[in-house]
OpenMM code with the backbone's topology and positions (N, CA, C; nanometers):
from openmm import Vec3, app, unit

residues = "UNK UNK UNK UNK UNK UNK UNK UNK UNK UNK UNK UNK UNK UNK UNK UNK UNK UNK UNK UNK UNK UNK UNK UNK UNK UNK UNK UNK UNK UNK UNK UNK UNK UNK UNK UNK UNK UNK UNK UNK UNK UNK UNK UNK UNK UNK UNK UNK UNK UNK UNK UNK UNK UNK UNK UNK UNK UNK UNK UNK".split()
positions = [
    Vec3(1.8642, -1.1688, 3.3541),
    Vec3(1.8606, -1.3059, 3.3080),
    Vec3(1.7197, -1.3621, 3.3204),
    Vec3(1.6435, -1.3325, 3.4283),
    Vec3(1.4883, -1.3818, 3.4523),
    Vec3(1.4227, -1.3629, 3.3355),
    Vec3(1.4435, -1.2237, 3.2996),
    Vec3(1.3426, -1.1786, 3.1923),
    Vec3(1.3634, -1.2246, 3.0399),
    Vec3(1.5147, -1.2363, 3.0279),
    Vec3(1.5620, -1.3191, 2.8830),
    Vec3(1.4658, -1.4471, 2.9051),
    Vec3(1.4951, -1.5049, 2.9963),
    Vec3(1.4417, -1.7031, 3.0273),
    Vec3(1.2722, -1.6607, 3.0204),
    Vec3(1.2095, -1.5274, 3.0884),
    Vec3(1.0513, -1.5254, 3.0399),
    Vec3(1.0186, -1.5345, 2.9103),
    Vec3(1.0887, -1.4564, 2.8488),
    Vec3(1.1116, -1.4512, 2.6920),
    Vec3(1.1069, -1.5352, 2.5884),
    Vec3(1.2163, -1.6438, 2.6533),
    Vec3(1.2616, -1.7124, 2.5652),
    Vec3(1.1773, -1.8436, 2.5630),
    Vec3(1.1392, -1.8215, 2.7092),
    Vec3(0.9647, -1.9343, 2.7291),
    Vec3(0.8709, -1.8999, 2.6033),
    Vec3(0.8390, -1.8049, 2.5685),
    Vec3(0.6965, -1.7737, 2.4888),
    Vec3(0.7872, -1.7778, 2.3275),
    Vec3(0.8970, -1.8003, 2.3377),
    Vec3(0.9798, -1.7759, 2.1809),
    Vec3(0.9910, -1.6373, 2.1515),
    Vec3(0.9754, -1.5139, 2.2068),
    Vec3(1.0419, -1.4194, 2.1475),
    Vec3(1.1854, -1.4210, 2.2121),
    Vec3(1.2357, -1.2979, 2.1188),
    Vec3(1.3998, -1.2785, 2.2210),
    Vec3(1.3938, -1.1463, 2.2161),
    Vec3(1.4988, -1.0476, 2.2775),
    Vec3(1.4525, -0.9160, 2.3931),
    Vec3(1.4528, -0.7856, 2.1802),
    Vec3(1.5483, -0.8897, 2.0980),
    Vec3(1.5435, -0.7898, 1.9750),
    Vec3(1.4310, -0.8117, 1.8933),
    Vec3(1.3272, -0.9044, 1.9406),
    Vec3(1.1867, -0.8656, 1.8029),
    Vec3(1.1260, -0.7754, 1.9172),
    Vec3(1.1260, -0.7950, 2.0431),
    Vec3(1.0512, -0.6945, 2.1226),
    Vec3(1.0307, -0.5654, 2.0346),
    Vec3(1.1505, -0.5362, 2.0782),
    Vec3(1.2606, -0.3875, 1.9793),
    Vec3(1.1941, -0.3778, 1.8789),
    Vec3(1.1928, -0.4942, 1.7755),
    Vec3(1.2192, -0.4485, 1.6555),
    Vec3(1.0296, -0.4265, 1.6567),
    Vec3(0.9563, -0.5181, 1.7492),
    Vec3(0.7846, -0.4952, 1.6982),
    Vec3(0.7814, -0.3523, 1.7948),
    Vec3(0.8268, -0.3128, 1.9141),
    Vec3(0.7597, -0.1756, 1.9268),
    Vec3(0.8298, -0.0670, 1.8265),
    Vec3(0.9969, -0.0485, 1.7607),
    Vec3(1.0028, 0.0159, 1.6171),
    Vec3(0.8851, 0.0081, 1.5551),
    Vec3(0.8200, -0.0928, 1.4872),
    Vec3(0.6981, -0.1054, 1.4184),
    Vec3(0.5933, -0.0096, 1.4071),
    Vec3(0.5405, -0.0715, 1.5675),
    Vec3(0.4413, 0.0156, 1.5989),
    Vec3(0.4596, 0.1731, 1.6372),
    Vec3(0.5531, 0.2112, 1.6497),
    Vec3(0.6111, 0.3193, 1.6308),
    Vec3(0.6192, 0.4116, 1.5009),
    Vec3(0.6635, 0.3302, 1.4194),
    Vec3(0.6880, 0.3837, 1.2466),
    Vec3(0.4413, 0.3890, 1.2274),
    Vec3(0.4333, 0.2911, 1.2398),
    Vec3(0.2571, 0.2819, 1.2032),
    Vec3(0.1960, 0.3579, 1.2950),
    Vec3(0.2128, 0.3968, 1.4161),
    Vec3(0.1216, 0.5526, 1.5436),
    Vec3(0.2198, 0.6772, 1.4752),
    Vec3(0.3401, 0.6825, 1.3824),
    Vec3(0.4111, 0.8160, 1.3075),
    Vec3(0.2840, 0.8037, 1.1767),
    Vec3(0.3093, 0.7193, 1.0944),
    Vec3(0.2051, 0.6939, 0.9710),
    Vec3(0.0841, 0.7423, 1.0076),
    Vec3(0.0204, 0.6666, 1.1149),
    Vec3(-0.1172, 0.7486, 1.1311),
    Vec3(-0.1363, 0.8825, 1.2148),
    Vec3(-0.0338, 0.9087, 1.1923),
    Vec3(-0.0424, 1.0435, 1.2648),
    Vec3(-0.0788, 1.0493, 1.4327),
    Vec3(-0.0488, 0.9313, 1.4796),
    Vec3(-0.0588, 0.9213, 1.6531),
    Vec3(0.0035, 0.9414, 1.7108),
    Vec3(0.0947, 1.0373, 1.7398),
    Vec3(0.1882, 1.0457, 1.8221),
    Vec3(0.2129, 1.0311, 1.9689),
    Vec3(0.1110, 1.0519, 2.0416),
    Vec3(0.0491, 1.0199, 2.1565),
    Vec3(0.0907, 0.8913, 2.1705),
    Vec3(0.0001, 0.7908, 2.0703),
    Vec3(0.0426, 0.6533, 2.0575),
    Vec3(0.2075, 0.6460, 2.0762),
    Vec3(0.2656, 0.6834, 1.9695),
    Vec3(0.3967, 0.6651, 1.9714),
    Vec3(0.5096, 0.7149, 2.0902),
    Vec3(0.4700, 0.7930, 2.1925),
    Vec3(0.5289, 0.8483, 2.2671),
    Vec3(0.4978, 0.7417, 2.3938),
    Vec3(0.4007, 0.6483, 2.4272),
    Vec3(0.3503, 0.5379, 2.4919),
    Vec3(0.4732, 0.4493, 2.4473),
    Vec3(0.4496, 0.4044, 2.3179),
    Vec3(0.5198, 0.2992, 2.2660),
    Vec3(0.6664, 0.3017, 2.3546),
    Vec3(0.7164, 0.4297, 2.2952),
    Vec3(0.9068, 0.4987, 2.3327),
    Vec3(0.9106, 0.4886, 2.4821),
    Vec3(0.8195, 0.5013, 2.5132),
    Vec3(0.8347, 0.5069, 2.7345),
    Vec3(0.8430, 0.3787, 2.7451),
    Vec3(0.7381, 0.3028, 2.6580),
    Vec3(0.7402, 0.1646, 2.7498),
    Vec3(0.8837, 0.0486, 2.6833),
    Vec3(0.9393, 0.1086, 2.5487),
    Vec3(1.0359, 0.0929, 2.4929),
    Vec3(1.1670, 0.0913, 2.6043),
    Vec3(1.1703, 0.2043, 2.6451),
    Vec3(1.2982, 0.2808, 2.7368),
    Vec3(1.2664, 0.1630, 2.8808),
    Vec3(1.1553, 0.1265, 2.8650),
    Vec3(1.1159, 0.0934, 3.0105),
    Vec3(1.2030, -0.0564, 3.0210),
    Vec3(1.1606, -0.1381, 2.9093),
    Vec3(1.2383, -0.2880, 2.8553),
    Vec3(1.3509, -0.2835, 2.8248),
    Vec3(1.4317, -0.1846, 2.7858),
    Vec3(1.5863, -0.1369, 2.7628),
    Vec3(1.6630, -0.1703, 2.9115),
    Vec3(1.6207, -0.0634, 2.9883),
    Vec3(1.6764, -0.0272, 3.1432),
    Vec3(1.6163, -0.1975, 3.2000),
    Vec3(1.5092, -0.2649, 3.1668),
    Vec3(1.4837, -0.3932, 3.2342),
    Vec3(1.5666, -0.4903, 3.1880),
    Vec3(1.6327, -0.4850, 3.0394),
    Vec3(1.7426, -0.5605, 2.9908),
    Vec3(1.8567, -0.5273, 3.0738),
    Vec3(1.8732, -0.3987, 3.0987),
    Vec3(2.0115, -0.4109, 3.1103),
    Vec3(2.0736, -0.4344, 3.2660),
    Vec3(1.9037, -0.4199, 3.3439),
    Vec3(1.9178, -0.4503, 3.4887),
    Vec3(1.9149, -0.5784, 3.5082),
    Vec3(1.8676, -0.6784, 3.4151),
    Vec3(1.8565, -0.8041, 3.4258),
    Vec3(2.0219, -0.8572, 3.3801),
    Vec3(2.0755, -0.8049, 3.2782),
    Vec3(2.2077, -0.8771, 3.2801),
    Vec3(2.3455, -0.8055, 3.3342),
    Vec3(2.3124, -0.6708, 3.4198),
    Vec3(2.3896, -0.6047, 3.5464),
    Vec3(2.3768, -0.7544, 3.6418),
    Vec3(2.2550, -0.8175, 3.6622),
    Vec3(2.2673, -0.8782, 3.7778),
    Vec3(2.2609, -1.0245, 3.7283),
    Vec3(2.2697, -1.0925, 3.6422),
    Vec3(2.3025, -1.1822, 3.5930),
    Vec3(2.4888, -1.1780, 3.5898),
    Vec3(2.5698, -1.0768, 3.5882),
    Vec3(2.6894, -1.0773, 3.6358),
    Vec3(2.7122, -1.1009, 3.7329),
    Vec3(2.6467, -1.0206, 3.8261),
    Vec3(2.7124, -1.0267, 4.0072),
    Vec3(2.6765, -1.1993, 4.0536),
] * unit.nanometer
topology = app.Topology()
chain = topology.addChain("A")
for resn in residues:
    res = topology.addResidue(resn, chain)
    for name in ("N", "CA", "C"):
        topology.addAtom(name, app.Element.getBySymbol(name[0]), res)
């Protein structure tokens, strides 16, 4: 829940996150960066597991 309310302070919400590292993902595939894109997917996975620990404990 902290991290939705950080979020929602600056006006994004947790799905343009998503949808801008997809982006940059599809454009480090285009330019042939994969390196890049394998950064992107970690730190992707990283905000996933922080969503879902934030509203695990936004239940309890």
């Amino acid at each position: 829940m902290e991290m939705e309310s950080k979020m929602s302070e600056h006006g994004v919400t947790f799905e343009q996150v998503i949808a801008f590292a997809k982006a940059a993902m599809d454009g480090a595939d285009a330019l042939n960066q994969p390196l890049a894109g394998n950064h992107i997917a970690a730190g992707l996975e990283m905000l996933r597991a922080a969503h879902q620990q934030a509203g695990a404990a936004a239940a309890v």
